[in-house]
C-alpha positions as CSV (number, residue, x, y, z in Angstrom):
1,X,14.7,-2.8,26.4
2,X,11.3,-1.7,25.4
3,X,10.2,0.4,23.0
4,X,8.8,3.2,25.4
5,X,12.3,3.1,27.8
6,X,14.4,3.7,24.6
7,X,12.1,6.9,23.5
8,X,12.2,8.3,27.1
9,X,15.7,8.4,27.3
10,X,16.5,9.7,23.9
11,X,14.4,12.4,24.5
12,X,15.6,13.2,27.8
13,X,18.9,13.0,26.4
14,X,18.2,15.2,24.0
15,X,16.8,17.5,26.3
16,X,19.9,17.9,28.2
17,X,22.4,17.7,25.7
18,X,19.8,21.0,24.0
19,X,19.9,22.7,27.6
20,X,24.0,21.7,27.5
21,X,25.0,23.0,24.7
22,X,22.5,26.5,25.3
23,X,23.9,27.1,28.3
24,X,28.0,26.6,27.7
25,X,28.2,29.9,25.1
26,X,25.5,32.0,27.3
27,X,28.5,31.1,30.3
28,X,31.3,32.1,27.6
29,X,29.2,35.1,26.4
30,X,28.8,36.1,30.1
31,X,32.2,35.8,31.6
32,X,33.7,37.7,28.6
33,X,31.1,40.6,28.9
34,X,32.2,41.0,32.3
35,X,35.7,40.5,32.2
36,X,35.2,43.4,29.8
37,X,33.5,45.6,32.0
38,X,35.9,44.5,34.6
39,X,38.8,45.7,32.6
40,X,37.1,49.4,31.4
41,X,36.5,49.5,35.4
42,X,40.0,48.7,36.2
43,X,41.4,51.1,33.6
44,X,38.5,54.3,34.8
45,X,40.3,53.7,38.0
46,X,44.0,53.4,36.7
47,X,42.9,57.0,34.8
48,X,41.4,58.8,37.7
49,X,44.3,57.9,40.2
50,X,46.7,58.6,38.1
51,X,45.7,62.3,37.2
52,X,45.0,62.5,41.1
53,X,48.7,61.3,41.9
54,X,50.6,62.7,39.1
55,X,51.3,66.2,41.1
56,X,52.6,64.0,44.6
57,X,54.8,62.0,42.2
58,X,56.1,65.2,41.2
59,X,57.3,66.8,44.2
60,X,58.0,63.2,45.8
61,X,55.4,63.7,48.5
62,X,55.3,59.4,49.7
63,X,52.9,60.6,52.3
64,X,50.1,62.1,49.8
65,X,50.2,59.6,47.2
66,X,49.7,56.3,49.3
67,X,47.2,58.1,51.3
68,X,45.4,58.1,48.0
69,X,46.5,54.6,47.1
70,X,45.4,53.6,49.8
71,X,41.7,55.3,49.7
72,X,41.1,53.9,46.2
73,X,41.4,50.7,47.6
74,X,39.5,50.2,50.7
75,X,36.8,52.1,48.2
76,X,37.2,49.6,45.4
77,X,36.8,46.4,47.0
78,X,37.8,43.9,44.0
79,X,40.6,46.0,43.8
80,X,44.0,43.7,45.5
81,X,47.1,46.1,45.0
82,X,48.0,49.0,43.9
83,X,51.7,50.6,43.4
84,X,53.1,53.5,41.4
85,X,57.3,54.1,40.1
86,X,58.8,57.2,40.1
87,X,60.3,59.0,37.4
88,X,63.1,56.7,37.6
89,X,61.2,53.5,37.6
90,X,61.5,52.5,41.3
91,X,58.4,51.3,43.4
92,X,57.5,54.4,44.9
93,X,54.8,53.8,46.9
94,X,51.8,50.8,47.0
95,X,49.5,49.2,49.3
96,X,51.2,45.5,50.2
97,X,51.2,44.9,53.6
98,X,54.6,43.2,53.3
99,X,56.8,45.0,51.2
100,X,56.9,45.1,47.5
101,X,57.8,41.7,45.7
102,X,60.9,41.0,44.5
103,X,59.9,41.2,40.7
104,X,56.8,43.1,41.0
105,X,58.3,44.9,38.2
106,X,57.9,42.1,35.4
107,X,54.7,41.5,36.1
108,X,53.5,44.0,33.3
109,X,55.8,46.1,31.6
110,X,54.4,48.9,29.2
111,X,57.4,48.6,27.4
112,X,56.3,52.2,26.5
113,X,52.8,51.3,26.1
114,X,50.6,54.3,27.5
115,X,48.4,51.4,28.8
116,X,48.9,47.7,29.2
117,X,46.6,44.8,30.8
118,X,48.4,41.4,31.5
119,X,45.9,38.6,33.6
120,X,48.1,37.5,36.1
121,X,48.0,33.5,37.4
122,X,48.6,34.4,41.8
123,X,48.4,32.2,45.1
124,X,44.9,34.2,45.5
125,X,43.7,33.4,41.8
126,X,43.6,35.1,38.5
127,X,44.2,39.0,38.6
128,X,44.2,41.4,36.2
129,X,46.9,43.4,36.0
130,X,46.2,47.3,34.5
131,X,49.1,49.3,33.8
132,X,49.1,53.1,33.1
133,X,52.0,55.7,32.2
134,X,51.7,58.5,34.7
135,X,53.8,60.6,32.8
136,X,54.6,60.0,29.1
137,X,58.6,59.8,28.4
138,X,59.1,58.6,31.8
139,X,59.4,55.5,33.8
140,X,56.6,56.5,36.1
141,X,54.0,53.7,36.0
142,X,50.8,53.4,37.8
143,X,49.6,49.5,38.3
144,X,46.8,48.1,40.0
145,X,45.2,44.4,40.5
146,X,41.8,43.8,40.5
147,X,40.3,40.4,41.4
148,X,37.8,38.0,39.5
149,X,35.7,37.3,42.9
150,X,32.4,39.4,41.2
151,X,32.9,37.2,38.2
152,X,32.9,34.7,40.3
153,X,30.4,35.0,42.7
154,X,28.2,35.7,39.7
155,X,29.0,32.4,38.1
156,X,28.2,30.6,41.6
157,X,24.6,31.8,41.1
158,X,24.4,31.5,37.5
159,X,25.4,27.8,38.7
160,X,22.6,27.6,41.3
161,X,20.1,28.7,39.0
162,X,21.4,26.4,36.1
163,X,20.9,23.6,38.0
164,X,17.1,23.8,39.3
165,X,16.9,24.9,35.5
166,X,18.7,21.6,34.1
167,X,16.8,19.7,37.2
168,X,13.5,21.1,35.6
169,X,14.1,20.7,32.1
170,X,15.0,17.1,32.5
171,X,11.7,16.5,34.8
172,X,9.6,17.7,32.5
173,X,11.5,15.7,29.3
174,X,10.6,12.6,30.9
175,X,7.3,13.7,31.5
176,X,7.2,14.5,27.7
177,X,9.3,11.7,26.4
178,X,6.6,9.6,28.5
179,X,3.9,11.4,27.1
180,X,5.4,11.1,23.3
181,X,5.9,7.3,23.9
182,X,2.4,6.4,24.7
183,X,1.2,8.5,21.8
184,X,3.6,6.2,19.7
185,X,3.7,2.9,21.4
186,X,-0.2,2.9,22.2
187,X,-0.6,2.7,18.7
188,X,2.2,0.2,17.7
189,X,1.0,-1.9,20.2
190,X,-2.9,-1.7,18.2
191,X,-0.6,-2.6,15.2
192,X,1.1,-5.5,17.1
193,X,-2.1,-7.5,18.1
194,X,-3.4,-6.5,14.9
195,X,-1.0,-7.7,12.5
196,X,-1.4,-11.2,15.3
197,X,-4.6,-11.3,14.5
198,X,-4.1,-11.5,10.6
199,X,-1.4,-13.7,11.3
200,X,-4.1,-16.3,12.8
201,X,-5.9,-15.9,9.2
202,X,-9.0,-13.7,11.4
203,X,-9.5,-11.1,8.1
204,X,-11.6,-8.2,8.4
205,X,-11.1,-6.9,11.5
206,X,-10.1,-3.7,11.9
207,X,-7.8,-1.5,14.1
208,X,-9.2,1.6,16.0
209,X,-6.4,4.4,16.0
210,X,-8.8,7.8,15.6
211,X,-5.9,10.4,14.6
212,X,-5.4,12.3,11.5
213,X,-1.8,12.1,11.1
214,X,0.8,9.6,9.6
215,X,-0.5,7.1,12.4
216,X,-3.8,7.6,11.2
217,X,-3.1,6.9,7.8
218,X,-1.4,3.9,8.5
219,X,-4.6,2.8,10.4
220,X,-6.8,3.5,7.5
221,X,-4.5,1.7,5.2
222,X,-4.2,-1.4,7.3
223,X,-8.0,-1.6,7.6
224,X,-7.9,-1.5,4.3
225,X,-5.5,-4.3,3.8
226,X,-8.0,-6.5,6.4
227,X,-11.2,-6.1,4.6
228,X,-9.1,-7.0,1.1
229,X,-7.8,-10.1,2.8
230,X,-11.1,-10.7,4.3
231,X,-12.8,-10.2,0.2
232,X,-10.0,-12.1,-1.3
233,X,-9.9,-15.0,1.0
234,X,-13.9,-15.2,0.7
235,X,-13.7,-15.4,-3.2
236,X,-10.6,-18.3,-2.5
237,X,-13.2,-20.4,-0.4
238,X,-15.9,-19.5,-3.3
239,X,-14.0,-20.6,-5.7
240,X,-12.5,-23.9,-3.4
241,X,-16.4,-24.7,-3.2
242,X,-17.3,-23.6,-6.3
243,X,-14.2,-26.0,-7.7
244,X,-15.7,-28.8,-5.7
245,X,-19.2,-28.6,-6.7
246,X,-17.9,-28.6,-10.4
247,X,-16.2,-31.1,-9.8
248,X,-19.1,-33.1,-8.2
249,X,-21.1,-31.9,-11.0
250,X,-18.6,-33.4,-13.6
251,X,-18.8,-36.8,-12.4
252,X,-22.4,-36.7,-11.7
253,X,-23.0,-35.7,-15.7
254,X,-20.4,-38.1,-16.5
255,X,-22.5,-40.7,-14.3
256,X,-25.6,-39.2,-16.4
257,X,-23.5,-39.7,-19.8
258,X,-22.7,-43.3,-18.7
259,X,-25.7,-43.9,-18.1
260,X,-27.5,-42.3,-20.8
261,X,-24.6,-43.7,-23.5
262,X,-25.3,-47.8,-21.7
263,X,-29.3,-47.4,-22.3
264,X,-28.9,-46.4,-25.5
265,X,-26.4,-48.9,-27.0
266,X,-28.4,-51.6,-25.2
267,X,-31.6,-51.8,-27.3
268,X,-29.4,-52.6,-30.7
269,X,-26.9,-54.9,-28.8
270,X,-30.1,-57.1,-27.2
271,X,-31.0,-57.1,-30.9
272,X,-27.5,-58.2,-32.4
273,X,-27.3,-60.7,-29.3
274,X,-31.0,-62.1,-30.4
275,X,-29.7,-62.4,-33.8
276,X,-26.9,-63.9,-33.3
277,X,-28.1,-66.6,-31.0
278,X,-31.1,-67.5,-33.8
279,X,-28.0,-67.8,-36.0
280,X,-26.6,-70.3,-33.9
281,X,-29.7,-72.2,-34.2
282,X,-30.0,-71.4,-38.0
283,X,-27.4,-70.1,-39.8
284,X,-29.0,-69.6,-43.3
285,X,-29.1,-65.4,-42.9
286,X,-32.1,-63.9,-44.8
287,X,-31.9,-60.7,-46.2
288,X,-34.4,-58.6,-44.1
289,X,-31.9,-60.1,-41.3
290,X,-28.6,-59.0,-42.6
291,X,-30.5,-55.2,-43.2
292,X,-31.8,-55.6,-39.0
293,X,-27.9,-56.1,-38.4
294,X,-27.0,-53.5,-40.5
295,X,-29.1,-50.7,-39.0
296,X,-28.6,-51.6,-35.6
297,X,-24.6,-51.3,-36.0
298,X,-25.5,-48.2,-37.8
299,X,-27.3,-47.1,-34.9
300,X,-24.7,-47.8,-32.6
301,X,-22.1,-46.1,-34.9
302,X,-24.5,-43.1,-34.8
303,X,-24.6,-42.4,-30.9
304,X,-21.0,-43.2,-30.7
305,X,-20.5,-40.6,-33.0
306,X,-23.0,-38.0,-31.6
307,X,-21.5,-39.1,-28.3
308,X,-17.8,-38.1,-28.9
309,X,-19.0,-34.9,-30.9
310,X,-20.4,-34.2,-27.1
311,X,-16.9,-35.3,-25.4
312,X,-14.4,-34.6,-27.6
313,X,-12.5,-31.1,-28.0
314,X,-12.5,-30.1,-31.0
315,X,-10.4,-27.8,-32.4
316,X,-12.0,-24.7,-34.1
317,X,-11.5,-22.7,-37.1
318,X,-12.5,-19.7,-36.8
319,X,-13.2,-16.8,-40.2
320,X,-16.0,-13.8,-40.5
321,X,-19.1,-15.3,-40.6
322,X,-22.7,-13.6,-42.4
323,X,-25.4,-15.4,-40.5
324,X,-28.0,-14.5,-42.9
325,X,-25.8,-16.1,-45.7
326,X,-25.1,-18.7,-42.9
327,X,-29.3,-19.1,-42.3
328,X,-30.1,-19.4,-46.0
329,X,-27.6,-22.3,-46.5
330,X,-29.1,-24.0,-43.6
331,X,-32.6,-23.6,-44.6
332,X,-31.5,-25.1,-48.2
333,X,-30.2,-28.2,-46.7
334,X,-33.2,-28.3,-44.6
335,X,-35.7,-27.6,-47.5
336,X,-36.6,-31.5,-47.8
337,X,-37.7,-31.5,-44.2
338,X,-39.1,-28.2,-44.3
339,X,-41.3,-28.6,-47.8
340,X,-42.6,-32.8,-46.5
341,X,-44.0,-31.2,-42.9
342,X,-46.1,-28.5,-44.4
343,X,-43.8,-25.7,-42.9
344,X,-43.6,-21.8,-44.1
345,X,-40.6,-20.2,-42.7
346,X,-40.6,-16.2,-42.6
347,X,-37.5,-14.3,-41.9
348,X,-37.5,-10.8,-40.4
349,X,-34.5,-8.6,-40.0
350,X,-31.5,-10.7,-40.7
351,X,-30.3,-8.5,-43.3
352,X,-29.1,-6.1,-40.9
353,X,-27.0,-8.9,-38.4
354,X,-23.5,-8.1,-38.2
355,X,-20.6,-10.3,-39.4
356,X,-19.7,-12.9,-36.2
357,X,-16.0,-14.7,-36.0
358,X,-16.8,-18.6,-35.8
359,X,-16.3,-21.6,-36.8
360,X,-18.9,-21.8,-39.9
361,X,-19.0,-26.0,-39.8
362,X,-20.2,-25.8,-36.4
363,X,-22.3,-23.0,-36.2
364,X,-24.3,-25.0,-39.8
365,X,-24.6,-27.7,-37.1
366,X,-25.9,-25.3,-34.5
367,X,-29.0,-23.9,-36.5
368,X,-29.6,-27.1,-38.9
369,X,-30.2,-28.9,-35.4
370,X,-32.3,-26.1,-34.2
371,X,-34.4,-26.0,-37.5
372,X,-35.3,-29.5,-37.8
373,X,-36.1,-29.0,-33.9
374,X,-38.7,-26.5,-35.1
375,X,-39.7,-28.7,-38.3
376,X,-40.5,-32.0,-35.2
377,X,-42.5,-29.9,-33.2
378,X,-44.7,-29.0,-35.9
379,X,-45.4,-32.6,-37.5
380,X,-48.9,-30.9,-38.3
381,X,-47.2,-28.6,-40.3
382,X,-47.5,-24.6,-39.9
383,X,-44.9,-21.8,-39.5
384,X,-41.6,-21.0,-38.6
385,X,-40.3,-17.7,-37.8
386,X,-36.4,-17.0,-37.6
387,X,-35.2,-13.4,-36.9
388,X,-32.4,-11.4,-35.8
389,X,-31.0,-8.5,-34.0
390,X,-28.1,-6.6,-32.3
391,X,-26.8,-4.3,-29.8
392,X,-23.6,-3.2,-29.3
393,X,-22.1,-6.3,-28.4
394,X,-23.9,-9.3,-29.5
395,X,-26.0,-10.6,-32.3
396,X,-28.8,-13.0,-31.5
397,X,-30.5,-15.0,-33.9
398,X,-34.0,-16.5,-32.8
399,X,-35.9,-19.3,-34.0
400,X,-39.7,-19.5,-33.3
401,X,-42.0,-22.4,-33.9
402,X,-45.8,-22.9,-33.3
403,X,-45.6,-26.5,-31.7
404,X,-47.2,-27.5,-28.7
405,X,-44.4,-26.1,-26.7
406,X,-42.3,-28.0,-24.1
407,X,-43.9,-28.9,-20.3
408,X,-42.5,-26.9,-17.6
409,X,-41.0,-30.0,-15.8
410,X,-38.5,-30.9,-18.6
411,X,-37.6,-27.9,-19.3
412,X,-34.4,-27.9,-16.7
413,X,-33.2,-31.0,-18.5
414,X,-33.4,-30.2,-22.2
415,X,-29.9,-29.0,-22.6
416,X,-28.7,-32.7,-20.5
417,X,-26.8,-34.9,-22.6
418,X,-28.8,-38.1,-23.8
419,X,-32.0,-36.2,-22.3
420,X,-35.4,-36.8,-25.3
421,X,-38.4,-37.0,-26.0
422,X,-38.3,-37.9,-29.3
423,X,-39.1,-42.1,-30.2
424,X,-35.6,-42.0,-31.8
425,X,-32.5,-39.9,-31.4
426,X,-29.8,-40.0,-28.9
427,X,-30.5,-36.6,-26.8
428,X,-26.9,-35.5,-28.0
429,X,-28.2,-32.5,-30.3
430,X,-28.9,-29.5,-27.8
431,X,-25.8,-30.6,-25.5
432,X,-23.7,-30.4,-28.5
433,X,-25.4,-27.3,-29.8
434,X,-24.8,-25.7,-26.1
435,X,-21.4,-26.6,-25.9
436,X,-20.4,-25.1,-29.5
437,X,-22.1,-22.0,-28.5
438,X,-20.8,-21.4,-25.1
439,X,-17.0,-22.1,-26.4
440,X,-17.8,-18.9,-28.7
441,X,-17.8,-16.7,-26.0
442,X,-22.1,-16.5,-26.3
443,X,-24.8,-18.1,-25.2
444,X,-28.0,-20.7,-26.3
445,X,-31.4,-20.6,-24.5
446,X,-35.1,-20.3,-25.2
447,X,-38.8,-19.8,-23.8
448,X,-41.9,-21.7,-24.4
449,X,-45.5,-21.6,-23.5
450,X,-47.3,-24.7,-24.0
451,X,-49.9,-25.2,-26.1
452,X,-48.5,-21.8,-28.4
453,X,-45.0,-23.0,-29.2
454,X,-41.0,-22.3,-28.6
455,X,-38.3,-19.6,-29.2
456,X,-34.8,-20.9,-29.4
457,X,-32.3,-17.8,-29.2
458,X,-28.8,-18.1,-30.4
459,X,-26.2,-15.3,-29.1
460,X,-22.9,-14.9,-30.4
461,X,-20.3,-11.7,-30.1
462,X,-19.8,-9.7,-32.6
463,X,-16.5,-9.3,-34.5
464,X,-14.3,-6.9,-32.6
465,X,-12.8,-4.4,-35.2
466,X,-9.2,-4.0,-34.9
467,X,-8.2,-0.3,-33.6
């Protein structure tokens, strides 16, 4: 059963069983009233015959009293008999067309009630039976009958104009109930297709339900729910390509490491190879040969070294840091290089660089590399420039040098492993800088202009304070 067929016939249930349960006590409330006024009716005209007969009773006159018996009730037309006892209690006159009944007498006894009213179950229906004492101390009673028909008759119509009203009242509940169920199921059905639609994986759409009320809200909130499928699922396929270019990326660098790691092994291996095939030949081993061998394996030991400094993870210990303190040490062990080239180095502002948490080996190796960067770039000799600054996060640390700058084409490669364009060295020493910086949460890059020289800037966090 549908939906819409279940909420038209509650409702026209409803509707009835309301119109039902109205209707049953107005009937109750309706019959009593006029039973009551029935009875005060019946016991006005008890009162008034009785004063009017109580003389005839008196001197017996049978011929006066039913006369007035009888008047009363061709007037009073719900009226069905009437009789009146003498003194003694004997049916002294009444109105039945075929004698008195046998036990008319115990149909409603006062029992020396002044009035009594007994409802009376007859071949013609329910009467009610209204007693009266004619004459107190005596046996002389005055009863009379009076039908139900009025009541009846007026329930008849009540009836008749019940049912048109029932008939109408359920017409227009299943007009309503059908009314009320497209108002609901309309929108359901919008939910139904829409929540098919999701279903299929087709995010972002959205479901048009323009009310204001709980329906409404529902609307708004499954839109809602669309469009954050439709975000999250486009930051899913993001982050599936993204995965898959990184991963792409990875092999390509390690196909660049390879690469880079084979050409640079080969020059000393050819010359081991060479040397050891002229030993075959001659195996007396001079010493400028056995120093050859030696630098060449020292060589290779070196960019195996520099290599796995590149590849391997390394686990970090991590203290407060001063980076001036840090700068000065570095500069000392530098001071060789720096005092041979012809190089002046002026620091600004490094007294004021907040304290950094790092690891202090690697950051040395971070800034020594950078410096003896600067000191190659100048072979001339000149100037170098390293100074600092903060904001509310980070503290950067640059290094300036008056060199000739680096070319605009290499500059994408310079942080690629095994990338140089020095005559010796491995091309390890800004990948391996990079990496050390970026695992500290900050960040290595520079600028140049050739011909007028190159800024290295180091950024790190600062310490976070605890509380």
């Amino acid at each position: 059963m549908k939906l819409r067929t279940k909420i038209t016939l509650l409702t026209t249930a409803i509707a009835v069983s309301v119109v039902f349960f109205t209707l049953l006590p107005i009937r109750a409330v309706v019959i009593n009233a006029f039973r009551g006024e029935l009875e005060k009716k019946a016991v006005s005209i008890a009162g008034n015959l009785s004063d009017r007969i109580a003389n005839h009773i008196l001197l017996k006159d049978y011929f006066q009293t039913a006369k007035a018996l009888k008047e009363v009730l061709d007037k009073e037309k719900d009226l069905e008999y009437i009789f009146v006892t003498n003194e003694e209690g004997k049916v002294f006159a009444h109105t039945f067309n075929k004698g008195t009944p046998p036990d008319i007498l115990t149909w409603n006894p006062l029992y020396n009630k002044a009035i009594n009213i007994q409802l009376l179950d007859t071949e013609k229906g329910y009467i009610r039976d209204v007693g009266m004492n004619v004459f107190q101390g005596t046996k002389s009673e005055l009863h009379l009958g009076i039908r139900e028909d009025s009541l009846s008759r007026t329930l008849a119509k009540m009836r008749y104009l019940t049912i048109p009203v029932i008939m109408a009242v359920i017409l227009l509940a299943v007009i309503a109930s059908f009314i009320l169920s497209r108002l609901i199921t309309n929108p359901l059905k919008k939910f139904v297709e829409f929540t098919k639609v999701l279903g299929q994986g087709e995010f972002g759409v959205k479901v048009d339900v323009p009310y204001g009320d709980e329906i409404g809200y529902l609307a708004r909130n499954f839109n809602t729910l669309s469009m954050q499928l439709k975000s999250a699922k486009e930051k899913m396929e993001e982050a599936y390509t993204y995965t898959h270019l990184l991963q792409a990326e990875k092999l390509s660098s390690i196909g660049q490491i390879s690469a880079g790691l084979a050409h640079e092994l080969k020059n000393p291996m050819t010359t081991l190879k060479m040397m050891f095939q002229a030993f075959k030949e001659q195996p007396d081993m001079t010493k400028e040969d056995a120093e050859v061998i030696n630098n060449e394996i020292e060589k290779i030991d070196q960019i195996l070294t520099n290599f796995l400094g590149f590849v391997k993870q390394k686990g970090f210990h991590f203290s407060r840091v001063d980076l001036n303190a840090l700068i000065d040490r570095v500069l000392s062990v530098a001071t060789f290089d720096i005092g041979s080239s012809g190089i002046v180095v002026q620091k600004d502002l490094l007294d004021a660089l907040p304290v950094v948490k790092a690891d202090r080996a690697l950051l040395e190796q971070v800034f020594l590399n950078l410096v003896l960067n600067a000191v190659q770039a100048m072979p001339g000799g000149g100037e170098m420039r390293i100074s600092g600054k903060s904001d509310d996060r980070f503290a950067e640390v640059m290094i300036w040098d008056k060199g000739v700058g680096i070319p605009s084409g290499i500059r994408s490669k310079i942080f690629d492993p095994f990338f140089t364009t020095k005559d010796e060295g491995t091309g390890l020493g800004l990948s391996i800088a990079y990496n050390i910086i970026k695992s500290h949460g900050g960040n290595l890059f520079f600028n140049s202009n050739e011909g007028a020289g190159t800024v290295f800037t180091v950024r790190l966090p600062k310490e976070v304070e605890d509380g």
